[in-house]
PDB file of N, CA, C and O in Angstrom, chain B, residues numbered from 101:
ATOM      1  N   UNK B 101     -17.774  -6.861 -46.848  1.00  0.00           N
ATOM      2  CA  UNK B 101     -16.430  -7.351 -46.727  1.00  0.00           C
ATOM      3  C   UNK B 101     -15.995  -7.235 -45.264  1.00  0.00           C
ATOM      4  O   UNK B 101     -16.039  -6.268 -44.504  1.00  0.00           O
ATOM      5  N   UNK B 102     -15.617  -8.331 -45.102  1.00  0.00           N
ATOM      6  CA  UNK B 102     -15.339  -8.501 -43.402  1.00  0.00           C
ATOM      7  C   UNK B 102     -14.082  -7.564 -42.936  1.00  0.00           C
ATOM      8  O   UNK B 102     -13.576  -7.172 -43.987  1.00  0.00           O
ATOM      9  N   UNK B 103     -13.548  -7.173 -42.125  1.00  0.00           N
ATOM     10  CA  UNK B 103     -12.021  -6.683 -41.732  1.00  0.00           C
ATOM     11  C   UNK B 103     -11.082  -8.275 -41.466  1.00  0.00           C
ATOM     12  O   UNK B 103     -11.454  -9.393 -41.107  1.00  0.00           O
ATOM     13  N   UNK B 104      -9.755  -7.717 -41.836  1.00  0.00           N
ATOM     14  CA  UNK B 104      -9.170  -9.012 -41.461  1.00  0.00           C
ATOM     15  C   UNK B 104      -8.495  -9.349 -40.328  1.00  0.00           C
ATOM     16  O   UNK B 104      -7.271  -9.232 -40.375  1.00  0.00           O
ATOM     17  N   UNK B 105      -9.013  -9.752 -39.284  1.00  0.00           N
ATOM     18  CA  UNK B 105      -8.028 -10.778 -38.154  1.00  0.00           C
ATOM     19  C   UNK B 105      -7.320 -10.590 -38.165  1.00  0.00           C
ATOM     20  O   UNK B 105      -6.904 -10.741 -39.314  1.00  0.00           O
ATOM     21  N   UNK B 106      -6.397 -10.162 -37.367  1.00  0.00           N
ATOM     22  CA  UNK B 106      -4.935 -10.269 -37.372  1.00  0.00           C
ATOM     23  C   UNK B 106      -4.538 -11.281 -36.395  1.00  0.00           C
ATOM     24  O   UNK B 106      -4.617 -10.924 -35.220  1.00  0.00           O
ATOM     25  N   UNK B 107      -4.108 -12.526 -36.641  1.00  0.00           N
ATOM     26  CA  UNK B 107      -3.767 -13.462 -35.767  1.00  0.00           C
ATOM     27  C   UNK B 107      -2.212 -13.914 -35.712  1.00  0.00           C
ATOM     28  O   UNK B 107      -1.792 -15.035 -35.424  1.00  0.00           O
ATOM     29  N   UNK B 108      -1.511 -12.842 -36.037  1.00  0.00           N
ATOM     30  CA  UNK B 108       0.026 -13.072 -35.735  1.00  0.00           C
ATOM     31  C   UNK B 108       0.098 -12.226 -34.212  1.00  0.00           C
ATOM     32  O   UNK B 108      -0.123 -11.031 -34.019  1.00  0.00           O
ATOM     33  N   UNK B 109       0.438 -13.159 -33.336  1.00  0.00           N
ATOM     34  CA  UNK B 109       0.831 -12.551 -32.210  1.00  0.00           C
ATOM     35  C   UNK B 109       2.407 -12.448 -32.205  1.00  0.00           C
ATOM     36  O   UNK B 109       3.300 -12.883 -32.932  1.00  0.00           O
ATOM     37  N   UNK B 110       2.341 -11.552 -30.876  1.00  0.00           N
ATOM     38  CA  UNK B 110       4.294 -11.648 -30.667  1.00  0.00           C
ATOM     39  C   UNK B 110       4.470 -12.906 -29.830  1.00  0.00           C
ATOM     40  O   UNK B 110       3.582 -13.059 -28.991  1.00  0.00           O
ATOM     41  N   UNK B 111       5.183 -13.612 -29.858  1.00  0.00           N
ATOM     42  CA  UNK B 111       5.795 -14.990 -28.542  1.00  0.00           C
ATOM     43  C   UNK B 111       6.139 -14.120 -27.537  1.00  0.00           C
ATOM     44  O   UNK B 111       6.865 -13.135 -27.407  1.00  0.00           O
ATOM     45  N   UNK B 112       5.054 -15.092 -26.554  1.00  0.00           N
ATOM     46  CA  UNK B 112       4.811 -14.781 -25.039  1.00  0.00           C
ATOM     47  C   UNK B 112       6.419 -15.469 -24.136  1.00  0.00           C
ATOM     48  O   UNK B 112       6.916 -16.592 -24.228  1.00  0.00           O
ATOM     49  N   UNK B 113       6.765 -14.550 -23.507  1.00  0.00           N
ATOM     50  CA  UNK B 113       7.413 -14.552 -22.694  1.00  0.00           C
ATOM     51  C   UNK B 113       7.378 -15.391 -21.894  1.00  0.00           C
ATOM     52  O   UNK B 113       6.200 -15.503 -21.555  1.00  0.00           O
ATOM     53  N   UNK B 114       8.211 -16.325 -21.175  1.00  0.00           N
ATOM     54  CA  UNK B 114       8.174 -17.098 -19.660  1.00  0.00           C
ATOM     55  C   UNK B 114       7.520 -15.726 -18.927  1.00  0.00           C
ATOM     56  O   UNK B 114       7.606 -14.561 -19.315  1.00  0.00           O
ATOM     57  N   UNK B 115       6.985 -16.147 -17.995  1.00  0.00           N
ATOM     58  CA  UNK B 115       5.793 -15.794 -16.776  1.00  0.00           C
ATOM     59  C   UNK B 115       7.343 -14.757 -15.919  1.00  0.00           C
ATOM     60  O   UNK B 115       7.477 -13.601 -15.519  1.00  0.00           O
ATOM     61  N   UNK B 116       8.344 -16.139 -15.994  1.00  0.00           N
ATOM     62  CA  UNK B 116       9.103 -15.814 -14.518  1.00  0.00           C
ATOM     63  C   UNK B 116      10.542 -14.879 -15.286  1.00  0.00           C
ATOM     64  O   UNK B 116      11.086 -14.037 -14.571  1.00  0.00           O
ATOM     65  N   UNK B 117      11.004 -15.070 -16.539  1.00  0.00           N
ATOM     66  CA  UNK B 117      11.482 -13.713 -17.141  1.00  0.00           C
ATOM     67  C   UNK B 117      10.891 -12.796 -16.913  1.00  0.00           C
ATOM     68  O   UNK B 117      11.306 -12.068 -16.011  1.00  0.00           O
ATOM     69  N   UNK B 118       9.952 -12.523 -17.465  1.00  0.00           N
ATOM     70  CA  UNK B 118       8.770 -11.543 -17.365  1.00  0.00           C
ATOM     71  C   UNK B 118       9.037 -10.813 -15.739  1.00  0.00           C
ATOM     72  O   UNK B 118       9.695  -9.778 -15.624  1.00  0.00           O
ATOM     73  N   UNK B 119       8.638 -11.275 -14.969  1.00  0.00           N
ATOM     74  CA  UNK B 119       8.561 -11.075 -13.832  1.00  0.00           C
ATOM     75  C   UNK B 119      10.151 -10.483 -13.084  1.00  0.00           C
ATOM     76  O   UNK B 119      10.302  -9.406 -12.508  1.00  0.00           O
ATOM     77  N   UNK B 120      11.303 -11.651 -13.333  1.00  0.00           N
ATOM     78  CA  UNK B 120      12.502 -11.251 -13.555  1.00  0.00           C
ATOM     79  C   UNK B 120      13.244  -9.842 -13.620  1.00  0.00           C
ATOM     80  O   UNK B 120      13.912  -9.130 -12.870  1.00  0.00           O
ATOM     81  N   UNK B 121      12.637  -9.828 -15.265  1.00  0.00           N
ATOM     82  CA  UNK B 121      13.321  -8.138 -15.531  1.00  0.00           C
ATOM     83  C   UNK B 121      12.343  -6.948 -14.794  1.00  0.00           C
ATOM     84  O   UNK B 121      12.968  -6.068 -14.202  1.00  0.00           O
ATOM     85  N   UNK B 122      11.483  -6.895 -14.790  1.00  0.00           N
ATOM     86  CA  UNK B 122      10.474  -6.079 -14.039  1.00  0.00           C
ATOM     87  C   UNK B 122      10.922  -5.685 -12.612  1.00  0.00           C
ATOM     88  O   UNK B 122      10.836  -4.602 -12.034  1.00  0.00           O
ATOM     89  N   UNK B 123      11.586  -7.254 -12.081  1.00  0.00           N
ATOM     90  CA  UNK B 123      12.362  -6.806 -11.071  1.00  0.00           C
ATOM     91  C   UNK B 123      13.781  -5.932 -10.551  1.00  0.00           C
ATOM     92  O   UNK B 123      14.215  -5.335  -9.566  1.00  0.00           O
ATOM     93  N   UNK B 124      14.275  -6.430 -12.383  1.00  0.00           N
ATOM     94  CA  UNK B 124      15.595  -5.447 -11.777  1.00  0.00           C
ATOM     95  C   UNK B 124      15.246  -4.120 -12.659  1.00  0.00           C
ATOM     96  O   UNK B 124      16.108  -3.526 -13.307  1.00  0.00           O
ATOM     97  N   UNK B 125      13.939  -3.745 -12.607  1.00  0.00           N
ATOM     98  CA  UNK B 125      13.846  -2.455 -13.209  1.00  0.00           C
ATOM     99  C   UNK B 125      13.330  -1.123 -11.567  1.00  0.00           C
ATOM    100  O   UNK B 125      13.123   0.078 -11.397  1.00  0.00           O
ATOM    101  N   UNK B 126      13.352  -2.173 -10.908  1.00  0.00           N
ATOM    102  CA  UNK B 126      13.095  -1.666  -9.463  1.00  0.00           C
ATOM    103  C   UNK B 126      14.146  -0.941  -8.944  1.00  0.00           C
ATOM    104  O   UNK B 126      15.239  -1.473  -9.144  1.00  0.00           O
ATOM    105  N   UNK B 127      14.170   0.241  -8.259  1.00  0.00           N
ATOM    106  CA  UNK B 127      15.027   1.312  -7.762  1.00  0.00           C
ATOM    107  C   UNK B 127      15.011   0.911  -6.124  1.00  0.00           C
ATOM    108  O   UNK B 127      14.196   1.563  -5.471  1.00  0.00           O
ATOM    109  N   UNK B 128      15.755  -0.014  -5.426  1.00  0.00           N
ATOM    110  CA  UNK B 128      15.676  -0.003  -4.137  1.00  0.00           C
ATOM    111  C   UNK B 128      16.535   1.132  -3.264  1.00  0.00           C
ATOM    112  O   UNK B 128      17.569   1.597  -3.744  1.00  0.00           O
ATOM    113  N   UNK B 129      16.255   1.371  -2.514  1.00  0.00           N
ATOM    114  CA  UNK B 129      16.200   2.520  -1.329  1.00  0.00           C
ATOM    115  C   UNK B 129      17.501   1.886  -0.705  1.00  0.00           C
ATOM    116  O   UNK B 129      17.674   0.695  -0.962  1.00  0.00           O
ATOM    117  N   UNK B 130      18.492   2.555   0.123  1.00  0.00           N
ATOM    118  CA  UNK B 130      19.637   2.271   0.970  1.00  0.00           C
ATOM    119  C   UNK B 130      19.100   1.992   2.313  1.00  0.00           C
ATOM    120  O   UNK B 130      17.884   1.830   2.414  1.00  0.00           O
ATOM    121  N   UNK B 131      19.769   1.923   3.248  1.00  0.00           N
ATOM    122  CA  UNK B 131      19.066   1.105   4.174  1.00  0.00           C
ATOM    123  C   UNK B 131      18.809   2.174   5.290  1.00  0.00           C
ATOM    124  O   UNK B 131      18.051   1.854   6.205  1.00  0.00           O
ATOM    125  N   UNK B 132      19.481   3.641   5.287  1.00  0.00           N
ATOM    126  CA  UNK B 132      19.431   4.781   5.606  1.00  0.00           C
ATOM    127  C   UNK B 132      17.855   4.975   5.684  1.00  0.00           C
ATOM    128  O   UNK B 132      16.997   4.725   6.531  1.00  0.00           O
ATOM    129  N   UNK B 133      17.870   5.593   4.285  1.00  0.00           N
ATOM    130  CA  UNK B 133      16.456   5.985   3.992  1.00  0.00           C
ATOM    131  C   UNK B 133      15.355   5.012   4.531  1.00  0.00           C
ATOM    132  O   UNK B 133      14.391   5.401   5.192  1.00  0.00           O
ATOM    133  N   UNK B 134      15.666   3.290   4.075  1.00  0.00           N
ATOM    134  CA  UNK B 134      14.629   2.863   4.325  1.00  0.00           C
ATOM    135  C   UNK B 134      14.203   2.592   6.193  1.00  0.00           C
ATOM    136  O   UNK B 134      13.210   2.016   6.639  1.00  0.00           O
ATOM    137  N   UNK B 135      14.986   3.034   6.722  1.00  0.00           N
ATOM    138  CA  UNK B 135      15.295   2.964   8.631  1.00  0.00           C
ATOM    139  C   UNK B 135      14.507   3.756   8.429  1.00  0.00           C
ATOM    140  O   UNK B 135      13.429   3.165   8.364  1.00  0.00           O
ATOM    141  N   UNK B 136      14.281   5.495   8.180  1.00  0.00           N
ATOM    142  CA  UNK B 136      13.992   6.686   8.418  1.00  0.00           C
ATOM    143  C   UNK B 136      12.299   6.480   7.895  1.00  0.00           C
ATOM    144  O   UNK B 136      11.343   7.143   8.299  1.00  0.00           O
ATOM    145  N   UNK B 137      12.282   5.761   7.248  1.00  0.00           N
ATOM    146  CA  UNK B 137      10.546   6.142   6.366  1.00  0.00           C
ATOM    147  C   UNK B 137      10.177   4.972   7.261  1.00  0.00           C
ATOM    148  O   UNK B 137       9.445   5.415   8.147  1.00  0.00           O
ATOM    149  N   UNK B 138      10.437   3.218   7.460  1.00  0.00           N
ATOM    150  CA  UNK B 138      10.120   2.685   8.968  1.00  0.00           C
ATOM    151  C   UNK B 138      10.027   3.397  10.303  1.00  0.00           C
ATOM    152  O   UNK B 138       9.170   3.118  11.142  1.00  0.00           O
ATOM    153  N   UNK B 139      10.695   4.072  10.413  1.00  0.00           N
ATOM    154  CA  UNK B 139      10.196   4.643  11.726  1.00  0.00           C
ATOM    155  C   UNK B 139       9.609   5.887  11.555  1.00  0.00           C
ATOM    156  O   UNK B 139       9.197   6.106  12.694  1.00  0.00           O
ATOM    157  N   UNK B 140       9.338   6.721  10.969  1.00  0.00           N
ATOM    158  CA  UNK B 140       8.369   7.327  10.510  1.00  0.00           C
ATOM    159  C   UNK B 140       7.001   6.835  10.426  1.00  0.00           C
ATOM    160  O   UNK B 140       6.083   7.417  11.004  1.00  0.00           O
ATOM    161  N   UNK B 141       6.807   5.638   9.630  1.00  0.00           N
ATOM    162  CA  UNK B 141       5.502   4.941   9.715  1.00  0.00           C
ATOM    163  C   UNK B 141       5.544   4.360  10.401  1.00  0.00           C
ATOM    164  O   UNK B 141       5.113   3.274  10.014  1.00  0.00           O
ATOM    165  N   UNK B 142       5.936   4.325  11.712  1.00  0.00           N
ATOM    166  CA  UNK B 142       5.726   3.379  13.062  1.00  0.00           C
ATOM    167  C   UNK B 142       5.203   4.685  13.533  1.00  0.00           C
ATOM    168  O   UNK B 142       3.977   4.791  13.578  1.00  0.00           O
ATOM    169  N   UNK B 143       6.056   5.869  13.951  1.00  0.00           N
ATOM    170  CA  UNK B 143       5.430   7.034  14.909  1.00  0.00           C
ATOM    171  C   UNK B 143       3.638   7.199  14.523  1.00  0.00           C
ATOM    172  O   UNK B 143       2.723   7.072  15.337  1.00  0.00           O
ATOM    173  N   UNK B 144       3.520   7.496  13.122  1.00  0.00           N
ATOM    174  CA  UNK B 144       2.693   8.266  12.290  1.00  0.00           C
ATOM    175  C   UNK B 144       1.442   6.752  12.855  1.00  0.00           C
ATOM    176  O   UNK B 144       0.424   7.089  13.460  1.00  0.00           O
ATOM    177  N   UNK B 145       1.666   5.349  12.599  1.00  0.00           N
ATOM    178  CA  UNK B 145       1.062   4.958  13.255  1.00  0.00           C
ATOM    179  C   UNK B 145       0.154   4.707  15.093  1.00  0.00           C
ATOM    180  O   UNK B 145      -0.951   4.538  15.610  1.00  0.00           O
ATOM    181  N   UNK B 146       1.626   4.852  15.414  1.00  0.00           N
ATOM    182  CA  UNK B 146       1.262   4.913  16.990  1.00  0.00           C
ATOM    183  C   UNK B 146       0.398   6.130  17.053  1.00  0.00           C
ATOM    184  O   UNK B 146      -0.486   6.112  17.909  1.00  0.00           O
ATOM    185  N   UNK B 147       0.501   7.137  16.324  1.00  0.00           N
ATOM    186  CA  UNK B 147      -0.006   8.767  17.190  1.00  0.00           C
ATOM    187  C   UNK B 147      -1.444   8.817  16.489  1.00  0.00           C
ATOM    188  O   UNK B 147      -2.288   9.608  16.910  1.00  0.00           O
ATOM    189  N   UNK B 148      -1.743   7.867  15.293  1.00  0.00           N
ATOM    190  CA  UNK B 148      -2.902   8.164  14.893  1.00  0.00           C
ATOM    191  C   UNK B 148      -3.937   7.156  15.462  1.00  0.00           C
ATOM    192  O   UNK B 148      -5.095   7.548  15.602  1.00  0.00           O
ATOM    193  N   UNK B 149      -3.474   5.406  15.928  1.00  0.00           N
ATOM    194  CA  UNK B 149      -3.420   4.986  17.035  1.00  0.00           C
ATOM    195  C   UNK B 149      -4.279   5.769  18.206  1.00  0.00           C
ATOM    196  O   UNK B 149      -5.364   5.358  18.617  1.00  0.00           O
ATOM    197  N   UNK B 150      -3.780   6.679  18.565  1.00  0.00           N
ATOM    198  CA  UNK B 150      -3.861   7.534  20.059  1.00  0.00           C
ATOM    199  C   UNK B 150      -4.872   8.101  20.168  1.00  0.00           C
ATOM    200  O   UNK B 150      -5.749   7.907  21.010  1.00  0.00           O
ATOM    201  N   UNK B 151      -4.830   9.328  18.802  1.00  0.00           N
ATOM    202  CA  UNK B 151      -5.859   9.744  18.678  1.00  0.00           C
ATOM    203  C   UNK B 151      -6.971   9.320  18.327  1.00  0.00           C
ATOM    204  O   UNK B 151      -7.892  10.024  18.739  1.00  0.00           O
ATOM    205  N   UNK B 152      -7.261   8.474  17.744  1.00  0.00           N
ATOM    206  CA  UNK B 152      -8.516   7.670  17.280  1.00  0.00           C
ATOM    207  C   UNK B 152      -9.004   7.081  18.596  1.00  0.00           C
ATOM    208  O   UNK B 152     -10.226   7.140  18.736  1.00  0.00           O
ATOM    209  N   UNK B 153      -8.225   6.453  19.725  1.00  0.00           N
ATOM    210  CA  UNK B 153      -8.542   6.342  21.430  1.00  0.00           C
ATOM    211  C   UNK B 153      -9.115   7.093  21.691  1.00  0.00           C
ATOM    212  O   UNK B 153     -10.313   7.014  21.963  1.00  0.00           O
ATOM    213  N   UNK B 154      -8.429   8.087  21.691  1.00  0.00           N
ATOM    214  CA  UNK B 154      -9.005   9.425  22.161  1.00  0.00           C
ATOM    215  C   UNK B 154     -10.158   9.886  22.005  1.00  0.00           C
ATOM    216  O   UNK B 154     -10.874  10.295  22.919  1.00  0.00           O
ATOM    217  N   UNK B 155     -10.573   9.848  20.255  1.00  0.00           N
ATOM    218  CA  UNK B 155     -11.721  10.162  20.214  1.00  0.00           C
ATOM    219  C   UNK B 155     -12.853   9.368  20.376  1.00  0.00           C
ATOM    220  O   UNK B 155     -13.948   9.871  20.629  1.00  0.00           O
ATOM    221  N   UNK B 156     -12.632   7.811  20.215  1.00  0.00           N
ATOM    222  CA  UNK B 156     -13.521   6.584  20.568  1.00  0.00           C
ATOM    223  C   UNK B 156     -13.811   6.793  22.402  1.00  0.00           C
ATOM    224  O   UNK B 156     -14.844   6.560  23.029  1.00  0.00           O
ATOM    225  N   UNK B 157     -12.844   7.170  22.768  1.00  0.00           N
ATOM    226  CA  UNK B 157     -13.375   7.214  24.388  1.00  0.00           C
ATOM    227  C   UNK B 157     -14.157   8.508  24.886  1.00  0.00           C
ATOM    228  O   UNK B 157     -14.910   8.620  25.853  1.00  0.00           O
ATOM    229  N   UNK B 158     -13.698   9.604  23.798  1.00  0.00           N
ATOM    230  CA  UNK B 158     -15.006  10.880  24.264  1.00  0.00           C
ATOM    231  C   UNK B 158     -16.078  10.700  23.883  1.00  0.00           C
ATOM    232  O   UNK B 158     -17.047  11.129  24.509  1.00  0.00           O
ATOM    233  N   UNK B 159     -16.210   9.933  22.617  1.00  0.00           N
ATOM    234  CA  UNK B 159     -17.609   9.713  22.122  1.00  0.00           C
ATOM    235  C   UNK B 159     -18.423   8.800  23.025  1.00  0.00           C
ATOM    236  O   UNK B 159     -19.588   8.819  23.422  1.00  0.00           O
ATOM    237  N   UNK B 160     -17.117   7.793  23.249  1.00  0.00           N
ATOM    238  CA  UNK B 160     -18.001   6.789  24.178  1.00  0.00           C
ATOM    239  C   UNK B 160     -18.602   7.551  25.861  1.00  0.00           C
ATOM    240  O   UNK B 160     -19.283   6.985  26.716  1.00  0.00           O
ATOM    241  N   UNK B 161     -18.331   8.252  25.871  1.00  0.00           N
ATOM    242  CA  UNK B 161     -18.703   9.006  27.547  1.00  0.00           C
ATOM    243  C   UNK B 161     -19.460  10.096  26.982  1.00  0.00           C
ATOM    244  O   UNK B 161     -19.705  10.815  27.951  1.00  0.00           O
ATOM    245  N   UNK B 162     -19.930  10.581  26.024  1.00  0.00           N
ATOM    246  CA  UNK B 162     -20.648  11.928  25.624  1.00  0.00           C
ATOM    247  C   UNK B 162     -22.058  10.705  25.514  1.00  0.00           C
ATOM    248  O   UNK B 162     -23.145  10.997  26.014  1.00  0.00           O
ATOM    249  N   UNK B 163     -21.826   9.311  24.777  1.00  0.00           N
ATOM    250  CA  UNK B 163     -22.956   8.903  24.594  1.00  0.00           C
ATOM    251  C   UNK B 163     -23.528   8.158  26.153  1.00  0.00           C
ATOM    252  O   UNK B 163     -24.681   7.981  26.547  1.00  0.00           O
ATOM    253  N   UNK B 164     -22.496   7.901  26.662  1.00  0.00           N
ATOM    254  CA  UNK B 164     -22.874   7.356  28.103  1.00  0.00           C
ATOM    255  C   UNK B 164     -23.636   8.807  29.316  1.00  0.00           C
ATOM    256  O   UNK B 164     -24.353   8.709  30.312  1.00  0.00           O
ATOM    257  N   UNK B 165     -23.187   9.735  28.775  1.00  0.00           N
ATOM    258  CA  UNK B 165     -23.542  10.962  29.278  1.00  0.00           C
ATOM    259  C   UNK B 165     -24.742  11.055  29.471  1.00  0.00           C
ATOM    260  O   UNK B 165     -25.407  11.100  30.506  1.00  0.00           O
ATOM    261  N   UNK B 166     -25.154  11.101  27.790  1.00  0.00           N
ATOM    262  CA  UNK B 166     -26.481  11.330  27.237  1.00  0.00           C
ATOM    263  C   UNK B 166     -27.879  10.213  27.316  1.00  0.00           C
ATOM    264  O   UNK B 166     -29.076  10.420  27.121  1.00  0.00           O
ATOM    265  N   UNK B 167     -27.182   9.071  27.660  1.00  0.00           N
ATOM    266  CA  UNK B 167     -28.556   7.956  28.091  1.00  0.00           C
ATOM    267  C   UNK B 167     -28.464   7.814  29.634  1.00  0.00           C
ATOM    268  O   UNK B 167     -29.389   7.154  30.107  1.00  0.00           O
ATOM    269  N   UNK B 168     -27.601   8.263  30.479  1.00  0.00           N
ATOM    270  CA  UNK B 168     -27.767   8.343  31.829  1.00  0.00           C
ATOM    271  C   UNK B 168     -28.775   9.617  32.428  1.00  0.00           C
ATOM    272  O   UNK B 168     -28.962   9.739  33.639  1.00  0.00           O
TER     273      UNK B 168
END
C-alpha cells in the first residue's frame, strides 16, 4: 500500500508581497548609529589597509634580501 500524496498546497504568494512584508519586518538603524558604524568601518578598513602594506613590503625586502 502506497503512502498518500499530499497535493493540497497553500496559495503562493505574489513574489513582490512576499518580499514587501519581509521588508517592513526590517529594524533600520537612526542615522546616528548608522554615521558611527560607517566610520568605524572606514578606519578599521584604512588601518588594516596599512598593515597588510606593511607587511607585503617587509616580506617583499626579506625576500629581496635573501636572493641578493
Amino acid at each position: 500500500m502506497a503512502d498518500a500524496v499530499k497535493t493540497d498546497k497553500a496559495p503562493k504568494k505574489s513574489w513582490f508581497k512576499g518580499l514587501k512584508s519581509e521588508f517592513n519586518k526590517i529594524i533600520w538603524t537612526d542615522k546616528q548609529t548608522l554615521g558611527k558604524q560607517t566610520v568605524a568601518v572606514v578606519v578599521i578598513s584604512i588601518l588594516l589597509g596599512v598593515i597588510i602594506a606593511v607587511v607585503d613590503s617587509l616580506a617583499l625586502q626579506g625576500i629581496n634580501f635573501l636572493i641578493k
